[in-house]
C-alpha beads as a LAMMPS data file, in Angstrom:
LAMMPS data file: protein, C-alpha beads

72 atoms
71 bonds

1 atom types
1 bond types

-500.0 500.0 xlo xhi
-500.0 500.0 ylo yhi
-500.0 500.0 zlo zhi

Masses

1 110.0

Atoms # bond

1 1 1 232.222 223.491 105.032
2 1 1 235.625 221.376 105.040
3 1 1 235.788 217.734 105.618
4 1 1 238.094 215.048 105.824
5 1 1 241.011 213.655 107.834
6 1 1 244.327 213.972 109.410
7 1 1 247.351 211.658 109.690
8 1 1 248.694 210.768 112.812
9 1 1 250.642 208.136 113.904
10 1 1 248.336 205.681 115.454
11 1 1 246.097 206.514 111.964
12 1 1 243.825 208.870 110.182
13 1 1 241.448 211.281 112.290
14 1 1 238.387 213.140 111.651
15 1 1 238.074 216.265 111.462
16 1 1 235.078 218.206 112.999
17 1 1 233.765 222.016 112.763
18 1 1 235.957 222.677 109.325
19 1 1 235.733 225.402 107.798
20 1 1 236.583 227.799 104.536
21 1 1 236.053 231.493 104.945
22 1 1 238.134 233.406 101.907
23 1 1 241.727 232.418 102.646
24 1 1 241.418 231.131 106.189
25 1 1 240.934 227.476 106.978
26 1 1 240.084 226.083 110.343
27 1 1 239.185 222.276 111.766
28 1 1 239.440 220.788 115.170
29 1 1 240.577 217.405 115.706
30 1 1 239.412 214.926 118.991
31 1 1 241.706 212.618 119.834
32 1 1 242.567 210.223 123.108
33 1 1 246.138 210.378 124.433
34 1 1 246.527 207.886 127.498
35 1 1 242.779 207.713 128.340
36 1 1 242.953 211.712 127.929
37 1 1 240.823 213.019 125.295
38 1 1 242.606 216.038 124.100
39 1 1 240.557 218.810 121.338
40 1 1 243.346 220.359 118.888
41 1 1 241.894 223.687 116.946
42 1 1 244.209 223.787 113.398
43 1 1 243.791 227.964 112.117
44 1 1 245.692 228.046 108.920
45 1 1 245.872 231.171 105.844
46 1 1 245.730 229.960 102.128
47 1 1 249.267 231.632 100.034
48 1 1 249.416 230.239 96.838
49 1 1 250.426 226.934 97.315
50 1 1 250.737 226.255 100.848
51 1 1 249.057 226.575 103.854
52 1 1 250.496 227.948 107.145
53 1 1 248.698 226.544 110.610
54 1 1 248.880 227.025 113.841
55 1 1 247.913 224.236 116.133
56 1 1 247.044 224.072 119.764
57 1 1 245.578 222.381 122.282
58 1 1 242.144 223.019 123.598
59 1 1 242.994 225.276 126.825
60 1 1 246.606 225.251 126.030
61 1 1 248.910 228.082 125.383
62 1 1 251.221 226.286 123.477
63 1 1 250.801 227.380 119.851
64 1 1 252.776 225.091 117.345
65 1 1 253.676 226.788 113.344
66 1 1 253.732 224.247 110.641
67 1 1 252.987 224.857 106.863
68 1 1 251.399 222.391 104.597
69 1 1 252.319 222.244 100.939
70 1 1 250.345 221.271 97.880
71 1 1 251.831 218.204 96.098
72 1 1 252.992 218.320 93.092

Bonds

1 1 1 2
2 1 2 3
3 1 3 4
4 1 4 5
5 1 5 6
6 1 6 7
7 1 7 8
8 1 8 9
9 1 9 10
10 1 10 11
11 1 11 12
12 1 12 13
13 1 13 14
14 1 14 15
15 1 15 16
16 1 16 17
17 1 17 18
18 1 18 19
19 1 19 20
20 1 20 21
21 1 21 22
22 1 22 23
23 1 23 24
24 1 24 25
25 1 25 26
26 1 26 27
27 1 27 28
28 1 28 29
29 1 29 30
30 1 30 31
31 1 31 32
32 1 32 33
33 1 33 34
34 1 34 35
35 1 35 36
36 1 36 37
37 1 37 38
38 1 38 39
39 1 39 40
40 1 40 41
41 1 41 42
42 1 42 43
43 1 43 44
44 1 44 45
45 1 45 46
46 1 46 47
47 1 47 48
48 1 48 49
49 1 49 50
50 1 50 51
51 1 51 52
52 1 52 53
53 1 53 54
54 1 54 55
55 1 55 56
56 1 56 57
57 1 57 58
58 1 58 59
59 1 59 60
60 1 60 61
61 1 61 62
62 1 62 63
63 1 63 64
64 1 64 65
65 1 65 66
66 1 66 67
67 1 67 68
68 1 68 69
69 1 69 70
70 1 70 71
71 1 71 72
């Protein structure tokens, strides 16, 4: 199970349905855009110190590639 938050711009954000399975990582995120509410599903693969994600929207098929490193 994977818990926690993300940072956005109008603050942090729950995440819901996380999970850990070997190297892959996955969370969704519900957020409200203009009286929308919008569901983003984050699918990411563990290499060594980073994480590469895709995002996208709920019924979307726009996919967006970022990669999230560890701090050091």
């Amino acid at each position: 199970k994977l818990t926690g938050t993300t940072s956005t711009p109008g603050g942090d954000v729950p995440i819901s349905d996380g999970t850990v399975k070997g190297d892959d990582v996955a969370f969704n995120v519900s957020m409200s855009f203009n009286g929308n509410d919008v569901k983003l599903i984050y699918k990411g693969k563990v290499a060594g110190d980073e994480i590469k994600f895709t995002r996208q929207r709920e019924g979307g098929d726009r996919v967006t590639d970022f990669v999230a490193k560890r701090a050091k």
